[in-house]
N, C-alpha and C positions, 0 to 999 in steps of 0.2 A: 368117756370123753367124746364127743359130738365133735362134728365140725372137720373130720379126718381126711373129707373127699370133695374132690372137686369135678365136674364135668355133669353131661348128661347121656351121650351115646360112649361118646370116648373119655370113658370115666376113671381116673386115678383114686386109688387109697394108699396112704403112707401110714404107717407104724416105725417107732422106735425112736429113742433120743441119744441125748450127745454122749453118756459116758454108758450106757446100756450095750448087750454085744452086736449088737446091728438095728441099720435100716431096713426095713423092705415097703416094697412098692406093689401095688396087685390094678395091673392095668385090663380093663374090660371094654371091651369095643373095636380092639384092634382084628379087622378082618383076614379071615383065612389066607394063605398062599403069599403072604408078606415077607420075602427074604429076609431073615433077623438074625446076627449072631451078636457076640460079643464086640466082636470089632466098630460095630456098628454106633456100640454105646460107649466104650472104653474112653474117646477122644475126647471128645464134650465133660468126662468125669476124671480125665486128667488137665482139664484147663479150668474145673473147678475144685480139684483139691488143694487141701493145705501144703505148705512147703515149700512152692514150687518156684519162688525167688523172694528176692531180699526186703521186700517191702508186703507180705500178708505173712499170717502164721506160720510157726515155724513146727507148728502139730505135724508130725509125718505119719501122713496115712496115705496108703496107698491105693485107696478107694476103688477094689478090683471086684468091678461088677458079677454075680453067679447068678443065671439064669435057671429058674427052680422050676419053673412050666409053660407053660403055652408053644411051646418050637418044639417040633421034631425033625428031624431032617435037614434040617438049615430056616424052614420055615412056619411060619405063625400058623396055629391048629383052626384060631375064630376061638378058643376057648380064653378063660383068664392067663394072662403073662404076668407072673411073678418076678422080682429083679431082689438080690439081697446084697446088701452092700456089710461088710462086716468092721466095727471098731477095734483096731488093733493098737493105737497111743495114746491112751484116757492114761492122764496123771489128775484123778481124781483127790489125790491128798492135795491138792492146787487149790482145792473148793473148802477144805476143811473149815478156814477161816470166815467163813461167810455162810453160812450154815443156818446162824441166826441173825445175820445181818441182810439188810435189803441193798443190794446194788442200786445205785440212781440209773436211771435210763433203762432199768432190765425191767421182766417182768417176775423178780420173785416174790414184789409186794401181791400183784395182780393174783398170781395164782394160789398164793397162801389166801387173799380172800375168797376166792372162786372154791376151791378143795378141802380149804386147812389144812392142805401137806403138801408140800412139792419135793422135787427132786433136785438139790441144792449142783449137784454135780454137772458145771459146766450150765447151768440153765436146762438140764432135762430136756421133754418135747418141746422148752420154748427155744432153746440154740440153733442156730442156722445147719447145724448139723443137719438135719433132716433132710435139707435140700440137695442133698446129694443122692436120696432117688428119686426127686424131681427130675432133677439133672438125667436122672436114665432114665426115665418117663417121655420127658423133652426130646432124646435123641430119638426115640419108637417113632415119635411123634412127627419130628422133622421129617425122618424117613417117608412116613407115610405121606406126607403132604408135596414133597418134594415131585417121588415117584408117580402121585397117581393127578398131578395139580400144578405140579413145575415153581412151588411155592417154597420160598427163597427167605431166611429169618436171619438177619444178625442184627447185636448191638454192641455196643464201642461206650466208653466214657469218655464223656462229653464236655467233662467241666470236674476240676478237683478242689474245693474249696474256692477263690475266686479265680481261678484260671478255668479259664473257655478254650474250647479248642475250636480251631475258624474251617468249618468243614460246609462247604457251598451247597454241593449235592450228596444228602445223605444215603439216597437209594444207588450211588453209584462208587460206593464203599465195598471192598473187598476182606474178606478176613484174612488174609493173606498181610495186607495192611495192617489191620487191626492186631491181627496177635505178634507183629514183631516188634512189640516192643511189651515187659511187664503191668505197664498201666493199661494195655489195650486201649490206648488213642490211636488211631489214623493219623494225626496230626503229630509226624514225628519230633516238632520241635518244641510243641506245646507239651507233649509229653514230657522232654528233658526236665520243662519247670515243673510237672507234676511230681515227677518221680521223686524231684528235690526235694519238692515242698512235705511229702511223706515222711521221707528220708528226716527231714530236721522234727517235722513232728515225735517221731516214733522214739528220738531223742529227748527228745521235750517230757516224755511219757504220756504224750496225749494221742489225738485222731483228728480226722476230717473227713468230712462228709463230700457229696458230690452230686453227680446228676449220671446216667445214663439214656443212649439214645438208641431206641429198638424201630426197625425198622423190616415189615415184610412186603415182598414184593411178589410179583405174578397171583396173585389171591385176582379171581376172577366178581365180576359184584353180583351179588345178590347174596352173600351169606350174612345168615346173621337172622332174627328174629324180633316182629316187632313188640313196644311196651317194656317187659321186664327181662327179658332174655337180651337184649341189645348187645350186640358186637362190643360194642363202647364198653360196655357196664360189665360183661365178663369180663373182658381183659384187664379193664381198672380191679376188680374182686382176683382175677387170679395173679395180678402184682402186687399189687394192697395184702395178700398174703403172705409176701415174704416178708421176714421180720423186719428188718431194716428200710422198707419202703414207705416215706411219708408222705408223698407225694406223685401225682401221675395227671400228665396231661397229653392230648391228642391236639395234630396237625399244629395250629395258632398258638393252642394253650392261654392259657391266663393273658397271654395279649389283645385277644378278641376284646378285652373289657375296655380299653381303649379306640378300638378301631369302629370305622364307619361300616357299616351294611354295603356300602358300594367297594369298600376294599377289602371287605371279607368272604362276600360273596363270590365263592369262585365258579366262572362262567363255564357253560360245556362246549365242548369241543369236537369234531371228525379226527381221527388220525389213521390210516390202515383200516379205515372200514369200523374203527372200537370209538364209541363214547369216551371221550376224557373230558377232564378239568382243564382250565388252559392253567389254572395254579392250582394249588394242593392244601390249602388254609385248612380245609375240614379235614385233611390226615388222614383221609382213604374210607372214610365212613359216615354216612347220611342215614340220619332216620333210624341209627343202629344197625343198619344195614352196608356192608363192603359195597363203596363204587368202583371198585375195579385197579383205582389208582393205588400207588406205595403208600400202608400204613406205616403212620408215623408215631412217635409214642416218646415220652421222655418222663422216667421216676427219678423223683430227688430220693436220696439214699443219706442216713441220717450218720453223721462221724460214731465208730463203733463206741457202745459205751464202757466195757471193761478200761479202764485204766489204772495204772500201777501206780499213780501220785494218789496222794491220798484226800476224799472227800468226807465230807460230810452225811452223816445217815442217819436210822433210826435200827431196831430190831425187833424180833416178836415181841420180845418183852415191852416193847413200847417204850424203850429207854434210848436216849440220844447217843449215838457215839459214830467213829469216823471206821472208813474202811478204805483198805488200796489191794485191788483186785490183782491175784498172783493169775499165773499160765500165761498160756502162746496165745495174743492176739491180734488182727489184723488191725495196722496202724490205719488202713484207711479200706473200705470193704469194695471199693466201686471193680477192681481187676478181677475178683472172684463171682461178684454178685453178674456179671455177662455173660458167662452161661445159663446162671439164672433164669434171667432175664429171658433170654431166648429160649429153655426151656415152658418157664409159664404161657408165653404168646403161643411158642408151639402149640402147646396140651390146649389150648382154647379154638386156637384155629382148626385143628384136627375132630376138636368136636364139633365146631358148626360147619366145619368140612361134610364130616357125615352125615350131621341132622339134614342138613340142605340136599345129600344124595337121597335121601326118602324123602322128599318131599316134590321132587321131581322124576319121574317114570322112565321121558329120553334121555 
């Protein structure tokens, strides 16, 4: 199976699927003398596991990261770092039922074409499962970028179905903010209607989809690569790979189709001696190249498709019948997919963090 890794200096490989005995992750690039423990990663892979309130899955795992190589000492060797995460609540008799049947919205039709066999349990490598040694990929990653760069990643949902949340200045968002509430809105009262709106669905035995907004800040400009390596195009390729993302636009987004050149055109600026924008329409990247300003980033995230009402399908046998999908699933995925989120930008930015240090000598 192809397709397993992502990056080019600061390179990730992920193995293992959702009802299988673990994840692991084999990150290459992370430089020598890097302080790394557990602690480091544990956080970000406890605000992305299952359980952890009343509106995503009620799968309880404890998603307790073991660190297999690269650290000795407290610190990174420059060799491969191994991360394994291990599955400890697979009620795989949940899947029995759909076995030979095609879930709508999933991909068991897709991979029965692609292999002629999948692994019905949970959705196999196609389950968001995986993301969970993204997720400790993502904290190496932050780390790195933080300590050697002062580069700064969060994101927040943005929007649950059609509730917006009215947040002015997104680069001046704290997670602090962000995580005190279940929906991870900043917008505390926009939240309440999210959390509601979940709340009835999850009742209903349906979902809803939503938006997230990722935003990195301090990234100084010039990273990034031009033609087909673009800043823009990895980080749309490494969100466009989590499952549930259908959607991804930068700074304007899909409004630039209506706007004039003279009000998209954002003018440059003096401030403190640094080049800026006096506005931020392009979303911190020109030419696929970082101008220094806060990237801006927003994926629509599509309503999970397991549902327990029951739909319409087909099966291998090519015979018509209906299906209502048993297990714990997340009535609406935008509160978990935020670490996500910030681990993919992380793992992107940290690569052309590096590629950019070889390519400049001072």
């Amino acid at each position: 199976m192809a397709g397993n890794s992502i990056g080019t200096t600061f390179k990730i490989t992920t193995a293992g699927e959702s009802h299988g005995p673990g994840n692991v992750v084999i990150i290459d690039g992370v430089p020598a003398g890097l302080k790394l423990s557990i602690d480091d990663i544990q956080p970000d892979l406890d605000r992305r596991r299952p359980g952890q309130s009343k509106i995503v899955t009620q799968r309880q795992e404890a998603d307790q990261a073991e660190i297999l190589s690269g650290v000795f000492e407290g610190r990174t060797t420059g060799t491969s770092l191994a991360v394994l995460i291990r599955n400890t609540d697979q009620r795989s008799k949940d899947y029995s039922n759909i076995k030979d049947n095609y879930r709508p919205g999933h991909a068991d039709f897709t991979y029965n074409a692609k292999y002629g066999f999948r692994d019905y349990r949970g959705g196999g490598r196609a389950s968001a499962r995986e993301t969970n040694v993204r997720v400790a990929a993502g904290a190496v990653a932050k780390k790195l970028l933080k300590q050697y760069w002062n580069v700064n990643i969060l994101a927040y949902t943005q929007q649950v179905g059609d509730i917006i949340a009215n947040i002015n200045n997104p680069e001046l968002i704290t997670s602090s903010q962000i995580e005190a509430n279940p929906v991870r809105c900043p917008d505390v009262n926009t939240a309440i209607k999210m959390e509601a709106l979940i709340h009835k669905l999850h009742e209903e035995k349906d979902s809803i989809g939503g938006i997230a907004q990722i935003i990195a800040t301090g990234l100084p400009a010039g990273w990034g690569e031009p033609v087909f390596d673009r800043l823009k195009a990895d980080l749309a390729k490494a969100l466009f790979s989590v499952p549930a993302v259908t959607g991804v636009e930068f700074g304007s987004g899909f409004a630039v189709a209506t706007a004039k050149g003279s009000e998209n055109n954002d003018c440059f600026n003096i401030a403190d001696n640094h080049i800026i924008t006096s506005t931020n329409n392009h979303g911190g990247i020109l030419g696929g190249i970082s101008s220094g300003m806060p990237i801006l980033i927003r994926a629509a995230i599509k309503p999970t498709s397991s549902l327990p009402q029951t739909q319409n399908t087909v099966n291998t046998y090519k015979q018509k019948t209906t299906i209502s999908t048993k297990g714990r699933h997340d009535p609406c995925l935008l509160p978990r997919f935020i670490p996500i989120a910030e681990a993919m930008v992380a793992i992107t930015l940290a690569d052309h963090a590096l590629r950019q240090n070889a390519m400049q000598l001072h």
